[in-house]
N, CA and C atoms of all chains as a GROMACS GRO file, in nm:
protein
  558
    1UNK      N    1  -3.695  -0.121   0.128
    1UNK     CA    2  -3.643  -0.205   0.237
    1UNK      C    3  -3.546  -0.123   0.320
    2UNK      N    4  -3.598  -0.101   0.428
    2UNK     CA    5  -3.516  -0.013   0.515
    2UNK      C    6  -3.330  -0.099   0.590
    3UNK      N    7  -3.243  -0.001   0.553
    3UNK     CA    8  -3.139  -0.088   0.644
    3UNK      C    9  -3.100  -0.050   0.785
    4UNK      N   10  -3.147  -0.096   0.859
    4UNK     CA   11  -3.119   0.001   0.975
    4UNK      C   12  -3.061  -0.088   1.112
    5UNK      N   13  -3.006  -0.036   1.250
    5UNK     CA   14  -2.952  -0.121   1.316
    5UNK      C   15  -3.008  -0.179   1.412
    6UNK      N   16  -3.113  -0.125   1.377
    6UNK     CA   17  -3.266  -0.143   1.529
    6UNK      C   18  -3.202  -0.305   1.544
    7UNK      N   19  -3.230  -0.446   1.480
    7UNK     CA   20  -3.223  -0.506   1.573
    7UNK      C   21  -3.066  -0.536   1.589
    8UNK      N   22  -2.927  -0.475   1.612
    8UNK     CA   23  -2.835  -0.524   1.681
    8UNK      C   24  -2.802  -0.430   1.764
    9UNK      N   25  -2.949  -0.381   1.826
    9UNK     CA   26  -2.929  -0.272   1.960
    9UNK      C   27  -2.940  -0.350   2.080
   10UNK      N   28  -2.857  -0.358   2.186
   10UNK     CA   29  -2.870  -0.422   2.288
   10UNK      C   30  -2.768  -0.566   2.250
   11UNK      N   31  -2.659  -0.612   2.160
   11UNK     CA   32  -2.654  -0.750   2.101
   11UNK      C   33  -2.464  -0.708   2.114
   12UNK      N   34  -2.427  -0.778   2.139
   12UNK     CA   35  -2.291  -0.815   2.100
   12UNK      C   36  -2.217  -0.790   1.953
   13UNK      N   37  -2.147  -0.677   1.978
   13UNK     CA   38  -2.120  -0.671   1.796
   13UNK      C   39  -2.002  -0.658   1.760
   14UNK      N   40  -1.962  -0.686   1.639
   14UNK     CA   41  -1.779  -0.623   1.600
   14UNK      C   42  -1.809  -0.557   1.510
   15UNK      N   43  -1.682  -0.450   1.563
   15UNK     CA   44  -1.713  -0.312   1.415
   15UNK      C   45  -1.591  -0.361   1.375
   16UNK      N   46  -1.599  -0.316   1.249
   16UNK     CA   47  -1.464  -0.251   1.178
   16UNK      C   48  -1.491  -0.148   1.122
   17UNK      N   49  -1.334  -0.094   1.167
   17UNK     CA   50  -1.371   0.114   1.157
   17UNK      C   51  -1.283   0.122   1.007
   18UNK      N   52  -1.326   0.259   0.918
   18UNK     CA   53  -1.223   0.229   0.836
   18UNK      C   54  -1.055   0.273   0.851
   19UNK      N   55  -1.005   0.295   0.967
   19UNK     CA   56  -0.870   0.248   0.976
   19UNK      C   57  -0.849   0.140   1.006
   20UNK      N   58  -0.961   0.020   0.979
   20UNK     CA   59  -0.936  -0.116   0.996
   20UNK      C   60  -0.887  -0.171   1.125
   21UNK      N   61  -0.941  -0.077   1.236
   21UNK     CA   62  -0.927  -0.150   1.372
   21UNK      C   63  -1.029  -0.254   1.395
   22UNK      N   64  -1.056  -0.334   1.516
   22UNK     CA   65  -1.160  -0.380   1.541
   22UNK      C   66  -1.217  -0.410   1.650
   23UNK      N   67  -1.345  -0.354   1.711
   23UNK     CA   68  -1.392  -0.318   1.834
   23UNK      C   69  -1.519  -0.409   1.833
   24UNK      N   70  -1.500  -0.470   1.979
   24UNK     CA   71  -1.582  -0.540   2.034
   24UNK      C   72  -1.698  -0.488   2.108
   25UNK      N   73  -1.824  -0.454   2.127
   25UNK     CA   74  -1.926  -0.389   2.227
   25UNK      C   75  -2.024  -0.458   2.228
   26UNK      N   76  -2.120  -0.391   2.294
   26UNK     CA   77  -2.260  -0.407   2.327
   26UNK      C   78  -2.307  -0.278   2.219
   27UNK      N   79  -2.423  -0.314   2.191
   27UNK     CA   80  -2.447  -0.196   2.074
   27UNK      C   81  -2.532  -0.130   2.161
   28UNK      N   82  -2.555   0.022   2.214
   28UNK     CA   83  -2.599   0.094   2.289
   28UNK      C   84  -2.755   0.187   2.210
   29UNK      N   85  -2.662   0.229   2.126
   29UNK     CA   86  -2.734   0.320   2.064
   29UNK      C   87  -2.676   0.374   1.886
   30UNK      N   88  -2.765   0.423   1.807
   30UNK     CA   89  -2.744   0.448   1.670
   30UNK      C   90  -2.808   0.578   1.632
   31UNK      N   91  -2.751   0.638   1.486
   31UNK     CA   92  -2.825   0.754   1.472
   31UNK      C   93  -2.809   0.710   1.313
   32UNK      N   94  -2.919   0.782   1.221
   32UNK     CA   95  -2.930   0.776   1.063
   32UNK      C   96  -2.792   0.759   0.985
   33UNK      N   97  -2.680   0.808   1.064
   33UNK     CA   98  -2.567   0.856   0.978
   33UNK      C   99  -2.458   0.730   1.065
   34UNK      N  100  -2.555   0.638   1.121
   34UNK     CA  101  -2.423   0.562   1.184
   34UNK      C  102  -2.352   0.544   1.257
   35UNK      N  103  -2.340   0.726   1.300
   35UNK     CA  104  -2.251   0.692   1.459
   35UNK      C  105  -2.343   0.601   1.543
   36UNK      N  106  -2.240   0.510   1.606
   36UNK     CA  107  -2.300   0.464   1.743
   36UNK      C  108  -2.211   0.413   1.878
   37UNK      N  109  -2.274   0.384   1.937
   37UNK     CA  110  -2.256   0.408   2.091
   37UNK      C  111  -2.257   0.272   2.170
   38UNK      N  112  -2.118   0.234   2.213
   38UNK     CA  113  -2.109   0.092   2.237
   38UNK      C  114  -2.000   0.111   2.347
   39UNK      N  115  -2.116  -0.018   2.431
   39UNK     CA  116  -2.042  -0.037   2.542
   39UNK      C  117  -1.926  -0.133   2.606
   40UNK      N  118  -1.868  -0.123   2.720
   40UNK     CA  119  -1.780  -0.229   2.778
   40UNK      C  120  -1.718  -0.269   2.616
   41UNK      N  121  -1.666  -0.178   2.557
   41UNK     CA  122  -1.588  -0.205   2.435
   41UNK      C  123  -1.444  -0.222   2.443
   42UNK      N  124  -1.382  -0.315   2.329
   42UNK     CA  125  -1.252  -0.353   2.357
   42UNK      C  126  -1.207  -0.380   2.240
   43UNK      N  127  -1.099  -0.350   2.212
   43UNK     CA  128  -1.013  -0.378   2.108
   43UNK      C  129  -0.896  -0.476   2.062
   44UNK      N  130  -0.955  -0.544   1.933
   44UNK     CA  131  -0.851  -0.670   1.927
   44UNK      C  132  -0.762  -0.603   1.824
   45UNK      N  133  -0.642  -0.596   1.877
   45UNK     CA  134  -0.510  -0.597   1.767
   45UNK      C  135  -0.424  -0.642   1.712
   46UNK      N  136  -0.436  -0.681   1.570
   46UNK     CA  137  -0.395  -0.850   1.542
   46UNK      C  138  -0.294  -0.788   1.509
   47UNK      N  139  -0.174  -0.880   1.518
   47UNK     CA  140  -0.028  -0.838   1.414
   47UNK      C  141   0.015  -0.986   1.399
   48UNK      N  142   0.154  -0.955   1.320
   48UNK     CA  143   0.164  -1.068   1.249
   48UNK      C  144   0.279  -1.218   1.330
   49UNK      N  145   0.350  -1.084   1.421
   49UNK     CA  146   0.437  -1.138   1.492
   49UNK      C  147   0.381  -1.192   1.626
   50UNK      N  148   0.307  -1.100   1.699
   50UNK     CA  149   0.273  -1.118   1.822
   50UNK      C  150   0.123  -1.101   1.877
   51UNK      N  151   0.056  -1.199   1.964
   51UNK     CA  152  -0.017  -1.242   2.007
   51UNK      C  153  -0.158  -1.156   2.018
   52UNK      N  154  -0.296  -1.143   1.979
   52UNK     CA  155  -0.366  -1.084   1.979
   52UNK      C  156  -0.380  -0.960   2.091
   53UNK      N  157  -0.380  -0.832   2.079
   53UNK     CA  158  -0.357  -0.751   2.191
   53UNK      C  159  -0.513  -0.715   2.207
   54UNK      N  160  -0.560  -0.675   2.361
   54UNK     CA  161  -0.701  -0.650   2.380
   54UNK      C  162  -0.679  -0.563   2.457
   55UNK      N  163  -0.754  -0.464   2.436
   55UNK     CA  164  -0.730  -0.279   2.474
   55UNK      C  165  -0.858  -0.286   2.547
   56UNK      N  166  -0.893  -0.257   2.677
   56UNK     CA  167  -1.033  -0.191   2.695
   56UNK      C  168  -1.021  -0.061   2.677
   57UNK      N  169  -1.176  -0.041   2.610
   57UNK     CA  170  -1.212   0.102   2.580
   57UNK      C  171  -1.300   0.113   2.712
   58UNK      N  172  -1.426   0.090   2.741
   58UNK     CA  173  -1.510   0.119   2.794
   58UNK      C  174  -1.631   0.154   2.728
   59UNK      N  175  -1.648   0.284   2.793
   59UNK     CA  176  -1.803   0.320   2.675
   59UNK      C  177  -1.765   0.448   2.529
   60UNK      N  178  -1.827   0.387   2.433
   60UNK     CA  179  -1.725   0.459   2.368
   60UNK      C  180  -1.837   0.468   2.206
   61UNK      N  181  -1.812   0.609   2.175
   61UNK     CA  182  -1.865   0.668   2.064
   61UNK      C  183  -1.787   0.657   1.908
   62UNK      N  184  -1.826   0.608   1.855
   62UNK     CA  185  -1.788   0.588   1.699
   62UNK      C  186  -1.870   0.654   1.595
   63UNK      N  187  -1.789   0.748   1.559
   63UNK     CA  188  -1.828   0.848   1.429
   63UNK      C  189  -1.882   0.823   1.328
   64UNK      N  190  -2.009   0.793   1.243
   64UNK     CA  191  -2.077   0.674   1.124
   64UNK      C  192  -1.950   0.677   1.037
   65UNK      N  193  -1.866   0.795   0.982
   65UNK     CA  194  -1.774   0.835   0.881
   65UNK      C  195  -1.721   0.716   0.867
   66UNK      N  196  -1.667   0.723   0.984
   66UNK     CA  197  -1.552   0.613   1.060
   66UNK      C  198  -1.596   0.514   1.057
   67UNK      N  199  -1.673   0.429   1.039
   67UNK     CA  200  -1.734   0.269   1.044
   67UNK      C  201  -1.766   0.223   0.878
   68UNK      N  202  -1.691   0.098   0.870
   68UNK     CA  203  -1.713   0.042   0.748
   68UNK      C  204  -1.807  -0.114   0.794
   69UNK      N  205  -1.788  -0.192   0.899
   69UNK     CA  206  -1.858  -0.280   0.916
   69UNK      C  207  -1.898  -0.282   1.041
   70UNK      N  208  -2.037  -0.306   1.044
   70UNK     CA  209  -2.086  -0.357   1.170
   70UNK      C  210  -2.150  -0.521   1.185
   71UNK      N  211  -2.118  -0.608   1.286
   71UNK     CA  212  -2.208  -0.761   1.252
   71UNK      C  213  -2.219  -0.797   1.374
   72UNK      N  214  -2.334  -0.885   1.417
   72UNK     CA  215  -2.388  -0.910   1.529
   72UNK      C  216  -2.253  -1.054   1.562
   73UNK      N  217  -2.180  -1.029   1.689
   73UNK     CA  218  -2.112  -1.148   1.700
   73UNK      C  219  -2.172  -1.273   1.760
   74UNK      N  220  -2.146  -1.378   1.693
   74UNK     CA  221  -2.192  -1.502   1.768
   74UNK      C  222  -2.082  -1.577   1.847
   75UNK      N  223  -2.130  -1.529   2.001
   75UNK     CA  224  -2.022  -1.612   2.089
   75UNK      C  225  -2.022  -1.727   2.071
   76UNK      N  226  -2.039  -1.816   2.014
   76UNK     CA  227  -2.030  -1.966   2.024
   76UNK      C  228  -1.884  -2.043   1.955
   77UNK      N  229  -1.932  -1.955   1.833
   77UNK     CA  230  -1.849  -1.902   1.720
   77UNK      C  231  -1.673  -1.858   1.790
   78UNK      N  232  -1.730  -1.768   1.843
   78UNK     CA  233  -1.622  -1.692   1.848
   78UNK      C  234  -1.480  -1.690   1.983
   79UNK      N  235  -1.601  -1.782   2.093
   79UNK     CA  236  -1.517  -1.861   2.214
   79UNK      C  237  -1.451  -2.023   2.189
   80UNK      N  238  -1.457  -2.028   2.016
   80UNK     CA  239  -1.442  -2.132   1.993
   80UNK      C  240  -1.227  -2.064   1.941
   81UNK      N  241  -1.206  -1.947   1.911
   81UNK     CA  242  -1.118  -1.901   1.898
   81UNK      C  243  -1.023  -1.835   1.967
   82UNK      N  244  -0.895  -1.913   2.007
   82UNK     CA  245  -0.823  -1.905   2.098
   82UNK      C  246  -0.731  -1.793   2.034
   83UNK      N  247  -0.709  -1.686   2.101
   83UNK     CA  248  -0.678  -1.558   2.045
   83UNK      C  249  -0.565  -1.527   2.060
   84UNK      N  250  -0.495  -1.653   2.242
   84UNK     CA  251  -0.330  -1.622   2.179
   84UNK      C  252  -0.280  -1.679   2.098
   85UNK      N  253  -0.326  -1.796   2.006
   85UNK     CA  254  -0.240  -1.856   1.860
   85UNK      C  255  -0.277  -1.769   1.755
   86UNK      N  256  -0.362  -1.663   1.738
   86UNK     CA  257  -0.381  -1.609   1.614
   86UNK      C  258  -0.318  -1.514   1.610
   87UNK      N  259  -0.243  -1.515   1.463
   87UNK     CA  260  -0.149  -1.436   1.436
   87UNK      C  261  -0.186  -1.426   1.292
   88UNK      N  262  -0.229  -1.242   1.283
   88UNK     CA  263  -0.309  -1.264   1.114
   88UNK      C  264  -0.274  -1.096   1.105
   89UNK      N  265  -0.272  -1.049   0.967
   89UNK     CA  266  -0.250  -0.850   0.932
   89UNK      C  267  -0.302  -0.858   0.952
   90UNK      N  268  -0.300  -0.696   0.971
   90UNK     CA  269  -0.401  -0.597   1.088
   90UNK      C  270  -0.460  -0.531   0.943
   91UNK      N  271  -0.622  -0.549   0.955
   91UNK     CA  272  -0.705  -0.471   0.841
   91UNK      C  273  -0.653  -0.386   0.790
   92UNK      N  274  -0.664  -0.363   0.652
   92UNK     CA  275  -0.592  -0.221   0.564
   92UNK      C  276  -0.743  -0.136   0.610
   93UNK      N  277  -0.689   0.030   0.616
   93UNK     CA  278  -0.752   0.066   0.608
   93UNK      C  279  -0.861   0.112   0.491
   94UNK      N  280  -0.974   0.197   0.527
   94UNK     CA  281  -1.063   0.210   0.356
   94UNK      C  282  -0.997   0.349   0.251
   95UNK      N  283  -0.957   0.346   0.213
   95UNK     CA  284  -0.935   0.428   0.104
   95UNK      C  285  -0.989   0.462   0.005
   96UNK      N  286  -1.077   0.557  -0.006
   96UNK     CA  287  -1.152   0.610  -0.064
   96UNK      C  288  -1.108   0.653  -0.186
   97UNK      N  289  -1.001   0.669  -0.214
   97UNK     CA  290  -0.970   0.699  -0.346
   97UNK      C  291  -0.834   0.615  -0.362
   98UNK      N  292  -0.833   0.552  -0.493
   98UNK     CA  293  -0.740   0.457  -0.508
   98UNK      C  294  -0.626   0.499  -0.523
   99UNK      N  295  -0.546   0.418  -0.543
   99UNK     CA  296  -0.374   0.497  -0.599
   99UNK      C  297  -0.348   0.391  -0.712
  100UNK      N  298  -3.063  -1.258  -0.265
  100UNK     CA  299  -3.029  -1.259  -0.347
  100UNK      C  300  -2.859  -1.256  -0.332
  101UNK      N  301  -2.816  -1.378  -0.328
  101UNK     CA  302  -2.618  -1.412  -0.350
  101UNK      C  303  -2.567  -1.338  -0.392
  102UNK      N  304  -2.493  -1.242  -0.302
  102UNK     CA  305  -2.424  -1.148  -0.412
  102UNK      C  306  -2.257  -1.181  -0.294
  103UNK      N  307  -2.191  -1.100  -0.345
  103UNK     CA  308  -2.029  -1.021  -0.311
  103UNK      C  309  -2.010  -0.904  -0.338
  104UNK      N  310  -1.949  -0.855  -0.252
  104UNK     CA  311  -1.963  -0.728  -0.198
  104UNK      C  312  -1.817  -0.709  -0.211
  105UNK      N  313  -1.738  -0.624  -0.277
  105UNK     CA  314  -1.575  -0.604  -0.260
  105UNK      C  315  -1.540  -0.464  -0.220
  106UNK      N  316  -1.497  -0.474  -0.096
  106UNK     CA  317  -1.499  -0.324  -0.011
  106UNK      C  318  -1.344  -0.230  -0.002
  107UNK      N  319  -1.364  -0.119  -0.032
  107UNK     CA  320  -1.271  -0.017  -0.039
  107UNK      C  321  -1.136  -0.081   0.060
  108UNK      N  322  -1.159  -0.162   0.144
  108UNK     CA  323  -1.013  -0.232   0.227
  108UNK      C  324  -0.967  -0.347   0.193
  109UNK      N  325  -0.975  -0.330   0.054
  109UNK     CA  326  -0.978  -0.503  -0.004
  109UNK      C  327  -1.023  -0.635   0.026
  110UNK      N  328  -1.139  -0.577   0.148
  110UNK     CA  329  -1.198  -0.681   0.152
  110UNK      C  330  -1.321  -0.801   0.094
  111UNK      N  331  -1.372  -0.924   0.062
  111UNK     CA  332  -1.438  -0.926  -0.039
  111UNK      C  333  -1.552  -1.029   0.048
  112UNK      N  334  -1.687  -0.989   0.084
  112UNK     CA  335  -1.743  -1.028   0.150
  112UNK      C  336  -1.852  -1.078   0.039
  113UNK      N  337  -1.915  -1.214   0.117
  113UNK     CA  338  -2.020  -1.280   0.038
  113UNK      C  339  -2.154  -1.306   0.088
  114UNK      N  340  -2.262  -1.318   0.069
  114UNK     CA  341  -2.362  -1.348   0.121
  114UNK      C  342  -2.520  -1.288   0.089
  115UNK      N  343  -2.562  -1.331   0.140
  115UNK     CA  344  -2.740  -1.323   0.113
  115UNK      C  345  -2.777  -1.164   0.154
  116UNK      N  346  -2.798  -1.085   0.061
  116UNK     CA  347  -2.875  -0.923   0.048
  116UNK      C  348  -2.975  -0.990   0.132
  117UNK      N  349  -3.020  -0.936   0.263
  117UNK     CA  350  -3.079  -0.922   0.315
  117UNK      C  351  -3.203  -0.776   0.333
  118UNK      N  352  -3.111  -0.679   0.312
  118UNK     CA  353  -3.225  -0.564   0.257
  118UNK      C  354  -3.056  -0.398   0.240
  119UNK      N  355  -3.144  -0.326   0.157
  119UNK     CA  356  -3.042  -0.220   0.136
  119UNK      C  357  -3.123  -0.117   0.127
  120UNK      N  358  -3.051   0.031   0.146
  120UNK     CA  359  -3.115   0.152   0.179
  120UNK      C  360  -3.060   0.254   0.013
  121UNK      N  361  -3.104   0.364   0.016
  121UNK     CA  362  -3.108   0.448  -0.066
  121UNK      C  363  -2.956   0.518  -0.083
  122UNK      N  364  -2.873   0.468   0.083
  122UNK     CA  365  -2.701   0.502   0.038
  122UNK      C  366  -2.644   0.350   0.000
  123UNK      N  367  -2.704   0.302  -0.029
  123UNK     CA  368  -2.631   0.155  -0.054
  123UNK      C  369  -2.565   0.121   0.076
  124UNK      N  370  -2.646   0.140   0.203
  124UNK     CA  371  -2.598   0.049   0.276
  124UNK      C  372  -2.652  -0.096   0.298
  125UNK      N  373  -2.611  -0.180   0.338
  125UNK     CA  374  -2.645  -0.332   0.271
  125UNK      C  375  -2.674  -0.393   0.408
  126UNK      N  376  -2.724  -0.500   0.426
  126UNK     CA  377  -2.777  -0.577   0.553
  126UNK      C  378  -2.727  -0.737   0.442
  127UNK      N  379  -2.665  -0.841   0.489
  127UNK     CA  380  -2.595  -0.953   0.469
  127UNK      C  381  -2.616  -1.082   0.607
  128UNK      N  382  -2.713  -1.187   0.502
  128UNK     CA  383  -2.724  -1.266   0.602
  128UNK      C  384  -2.608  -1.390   0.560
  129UNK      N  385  -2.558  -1.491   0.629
  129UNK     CA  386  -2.486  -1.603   0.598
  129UNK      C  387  -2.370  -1.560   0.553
  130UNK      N  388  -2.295  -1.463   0.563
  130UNK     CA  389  -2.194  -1.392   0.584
  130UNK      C  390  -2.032  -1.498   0.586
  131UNK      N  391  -1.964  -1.453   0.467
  131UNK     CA  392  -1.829  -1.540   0.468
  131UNK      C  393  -1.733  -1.451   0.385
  132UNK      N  394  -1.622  -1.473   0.415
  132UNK     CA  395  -1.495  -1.377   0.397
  132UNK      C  396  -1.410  -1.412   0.254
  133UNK      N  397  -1.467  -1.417   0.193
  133UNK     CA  398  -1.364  -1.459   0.027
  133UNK      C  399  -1.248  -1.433   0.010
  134UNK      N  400  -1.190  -1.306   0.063
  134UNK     CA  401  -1.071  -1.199   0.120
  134UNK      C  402  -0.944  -1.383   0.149
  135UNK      N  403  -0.983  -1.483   0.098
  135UNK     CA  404  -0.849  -1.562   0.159
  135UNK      C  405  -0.877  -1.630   0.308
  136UNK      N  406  -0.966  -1.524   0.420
  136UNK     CA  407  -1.038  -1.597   0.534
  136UNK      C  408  -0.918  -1.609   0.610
  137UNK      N  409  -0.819  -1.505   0.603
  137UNK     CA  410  -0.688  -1.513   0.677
  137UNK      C  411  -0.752  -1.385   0.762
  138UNK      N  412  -0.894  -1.346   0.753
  138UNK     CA  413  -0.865  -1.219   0.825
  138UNK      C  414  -0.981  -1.253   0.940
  139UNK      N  415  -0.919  -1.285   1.087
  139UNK     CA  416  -0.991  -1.376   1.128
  139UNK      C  417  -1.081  -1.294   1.237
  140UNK      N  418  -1.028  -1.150   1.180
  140UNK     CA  419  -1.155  -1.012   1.293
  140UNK      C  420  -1.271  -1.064   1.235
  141UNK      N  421  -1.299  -1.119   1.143
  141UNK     CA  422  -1.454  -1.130   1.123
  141UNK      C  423  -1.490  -1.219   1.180
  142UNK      N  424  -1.427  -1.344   1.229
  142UNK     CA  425  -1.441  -1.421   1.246
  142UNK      C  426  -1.586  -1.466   1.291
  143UNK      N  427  -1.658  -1.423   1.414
  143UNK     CA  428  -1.814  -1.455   1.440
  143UNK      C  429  -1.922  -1.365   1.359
  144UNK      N  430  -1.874  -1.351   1.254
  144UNK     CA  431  -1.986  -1.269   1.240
  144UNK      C  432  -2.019  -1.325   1.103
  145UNK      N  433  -2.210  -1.337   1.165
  145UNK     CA  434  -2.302  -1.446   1.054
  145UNK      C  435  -2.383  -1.317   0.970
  146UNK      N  436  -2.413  -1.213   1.008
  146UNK     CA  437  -2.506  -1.119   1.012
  146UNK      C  438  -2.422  -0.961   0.972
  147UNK      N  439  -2.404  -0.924   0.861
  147UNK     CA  440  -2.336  -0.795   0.872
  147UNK      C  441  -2.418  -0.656   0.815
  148UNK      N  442  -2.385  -0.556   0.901
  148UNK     CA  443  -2.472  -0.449   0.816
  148UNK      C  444  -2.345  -0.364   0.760
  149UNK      N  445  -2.300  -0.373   0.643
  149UNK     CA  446  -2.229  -0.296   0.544
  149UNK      C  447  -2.259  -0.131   0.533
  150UNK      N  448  -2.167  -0.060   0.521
  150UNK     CA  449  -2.188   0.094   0.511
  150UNK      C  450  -2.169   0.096   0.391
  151UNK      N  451  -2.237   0.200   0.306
  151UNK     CA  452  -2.260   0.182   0.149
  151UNK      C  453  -2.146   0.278   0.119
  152UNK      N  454  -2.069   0.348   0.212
  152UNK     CA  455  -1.950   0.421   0.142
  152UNK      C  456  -1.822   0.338   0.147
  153UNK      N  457  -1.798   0.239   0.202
  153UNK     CA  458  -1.705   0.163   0.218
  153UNK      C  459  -1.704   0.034   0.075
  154UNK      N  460  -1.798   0.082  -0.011
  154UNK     CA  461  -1.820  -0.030  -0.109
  154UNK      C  462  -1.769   0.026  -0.210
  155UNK      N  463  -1.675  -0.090  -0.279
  155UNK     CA  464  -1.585  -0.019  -0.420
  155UNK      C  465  -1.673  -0.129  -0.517
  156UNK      N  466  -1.720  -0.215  -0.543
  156UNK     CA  467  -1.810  -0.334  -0.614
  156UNK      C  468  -1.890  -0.423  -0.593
  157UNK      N  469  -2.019  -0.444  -0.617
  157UNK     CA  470  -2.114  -0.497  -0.545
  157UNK      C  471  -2.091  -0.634  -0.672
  158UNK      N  472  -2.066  -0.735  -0.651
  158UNK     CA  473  -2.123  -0.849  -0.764
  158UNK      C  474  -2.235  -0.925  -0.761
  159UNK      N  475  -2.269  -0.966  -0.858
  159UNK     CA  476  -2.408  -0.997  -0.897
  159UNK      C  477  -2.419  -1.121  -0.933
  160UNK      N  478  -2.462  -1.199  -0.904
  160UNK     CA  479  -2.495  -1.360  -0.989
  160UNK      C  480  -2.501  -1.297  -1.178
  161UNK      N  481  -2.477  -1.348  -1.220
  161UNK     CA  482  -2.503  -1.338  -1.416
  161UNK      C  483  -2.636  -1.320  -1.439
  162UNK      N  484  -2.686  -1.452  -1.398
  162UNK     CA  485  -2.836  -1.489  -1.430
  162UNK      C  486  -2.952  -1.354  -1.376
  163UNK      N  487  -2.873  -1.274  -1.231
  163UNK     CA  488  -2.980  -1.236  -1.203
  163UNK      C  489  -3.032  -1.073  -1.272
  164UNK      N  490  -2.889  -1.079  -1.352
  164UNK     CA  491  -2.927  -0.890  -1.412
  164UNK      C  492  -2.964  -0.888  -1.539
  165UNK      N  493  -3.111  -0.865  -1.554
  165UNK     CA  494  -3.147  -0.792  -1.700
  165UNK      C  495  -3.089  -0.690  -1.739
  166UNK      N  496  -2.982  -0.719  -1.836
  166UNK     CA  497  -2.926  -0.599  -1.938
  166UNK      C  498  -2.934  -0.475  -1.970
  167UNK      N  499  -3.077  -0.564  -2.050
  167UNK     CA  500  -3.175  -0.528  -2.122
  167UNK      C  501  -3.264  -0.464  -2.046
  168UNK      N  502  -3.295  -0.462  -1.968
  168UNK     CA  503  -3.408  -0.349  -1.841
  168UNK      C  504  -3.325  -0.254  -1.870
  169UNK      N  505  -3.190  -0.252  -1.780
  169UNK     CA  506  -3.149  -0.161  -1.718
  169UNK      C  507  -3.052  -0.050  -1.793
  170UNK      N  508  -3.043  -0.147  -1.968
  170UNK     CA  509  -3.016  -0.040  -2.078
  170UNK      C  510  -3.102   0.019  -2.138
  171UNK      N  511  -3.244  -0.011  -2.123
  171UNK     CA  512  -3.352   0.099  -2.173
  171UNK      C  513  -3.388   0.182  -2.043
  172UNK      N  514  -3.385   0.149  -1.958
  172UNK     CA  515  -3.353   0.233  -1.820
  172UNK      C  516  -3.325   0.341  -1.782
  173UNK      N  517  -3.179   0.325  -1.842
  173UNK     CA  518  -3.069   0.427  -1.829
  173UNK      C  519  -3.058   0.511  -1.975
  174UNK      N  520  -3.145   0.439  -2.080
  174UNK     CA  521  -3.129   0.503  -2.186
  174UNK      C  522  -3.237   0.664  -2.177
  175UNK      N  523  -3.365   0.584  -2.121
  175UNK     CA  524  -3.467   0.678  -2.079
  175UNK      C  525  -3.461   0.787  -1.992
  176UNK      N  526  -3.376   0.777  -1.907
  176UNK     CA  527  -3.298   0.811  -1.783
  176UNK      C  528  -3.219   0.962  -1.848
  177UNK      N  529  -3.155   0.937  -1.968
  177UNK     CA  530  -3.056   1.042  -2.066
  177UNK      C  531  -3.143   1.102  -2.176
  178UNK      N  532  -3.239   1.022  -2.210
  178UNK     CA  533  -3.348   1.113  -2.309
  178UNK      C  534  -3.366   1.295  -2.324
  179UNK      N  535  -3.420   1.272  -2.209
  179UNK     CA  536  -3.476   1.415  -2.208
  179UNK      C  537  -3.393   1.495  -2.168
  180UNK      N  538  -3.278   1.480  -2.139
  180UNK     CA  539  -3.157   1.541  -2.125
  180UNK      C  540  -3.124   1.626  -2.241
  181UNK      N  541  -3.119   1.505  -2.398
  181UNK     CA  542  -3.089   1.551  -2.484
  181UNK      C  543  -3.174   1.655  -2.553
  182UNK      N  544  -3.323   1.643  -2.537
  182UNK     CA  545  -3.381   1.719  -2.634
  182UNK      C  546  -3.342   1.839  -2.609
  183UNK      N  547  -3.379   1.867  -2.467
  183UNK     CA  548  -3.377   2.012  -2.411
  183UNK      C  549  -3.214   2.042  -2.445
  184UNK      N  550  -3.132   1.970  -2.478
  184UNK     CA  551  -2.984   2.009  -2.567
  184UNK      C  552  -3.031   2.104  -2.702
  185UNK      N  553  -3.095   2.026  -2.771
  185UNK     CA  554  -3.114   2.063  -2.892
  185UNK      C  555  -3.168   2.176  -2.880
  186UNK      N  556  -3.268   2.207  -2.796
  186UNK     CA  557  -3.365   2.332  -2.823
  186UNK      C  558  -3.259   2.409  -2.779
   0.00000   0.00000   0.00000
């Protein structure tokens, strides 16, 4: 069973990278190892004190290394969430080796 | 097949194996956040494709793992290891 990203090419997606940021795009393009290539991308930065921050990136390349999640977003879902009341930690990053 | 997925960022994701590759990267349909659900970046997302290096524990329903397969398996797996020891 192949896992691959063929169908959330062209689709609305959220990554999470493993420094636990989280980027909003259009999924552009993919390669075997993951990097991919996403557009009109933007960044939500949650903290705990203050109000969701949104960064535009633009078009923008992500390293496979660097990516721990990718998921197709469902706007319905997700315009249902008003982003200046959320106030939540900002993803730990992945750590590959424990402490 | 229901599994949970508990990922190197302490995160602990649940849902339907949809299909997986030879690095253990995972495809997850019906997708929900066990992690407490305080972490609300996931928030739209029904559909996830998991990177198999970001995975510290995959869990399993009880019912669904033969033991017993996968200790004569792995026993067979170390066999021939040993003879060619001996010689």
């Amino acid at each position: 069973m192949a896992s691959t990203l063929e169908e959330l090419i062209g689709k609305k997606v959220s990554v999470i990278c493993g420094d636990g940021r989280c980027l909003i795009g259009t999924l552009k393009g993919y390669d075997q190892v993951q990097n991919i290539v996403l557009s009109e991308t933007h960044e939500r930065a949650f903290s705990l004190d203050s109000p969701v921050e949104l960064i535009d990136l633009g078009l923008y390349i992500v390293r496979g290394d660097n990516l721990a999640i990718i998921g197709e977003l469902d706007e319905e879902e997700d315009a249902k969430v008003d982003l200046g009341s959320v106030r939540a930690e900002p993803l730990k990053p992945v750590m590959h080796t424990a402490l | 097949k229901h599994i949970a997925i508990e990922l190197k960022n302490d995160l602990i994701l649940t849902g339907t194996l949809h299909s997986v590759d030879q690095y253990l990267n995972m495809k997850l349909s019906t997708v929900s956040v066990v992690g407490e659900e305080r972490y609300p970046q996931l928030g739209g997302m029904k559909n996830v494709f998991v990177r198999g290096s970001v995975v510290r524990y995959i869990q399993l329903p009880k019912g669904e793992v033969d033991v017993e397969l996968l200790q004569d398996a792995t026993r067979k797996e170390n066999a021939p290891k040993k003879i060619s020891e001996k010689s």
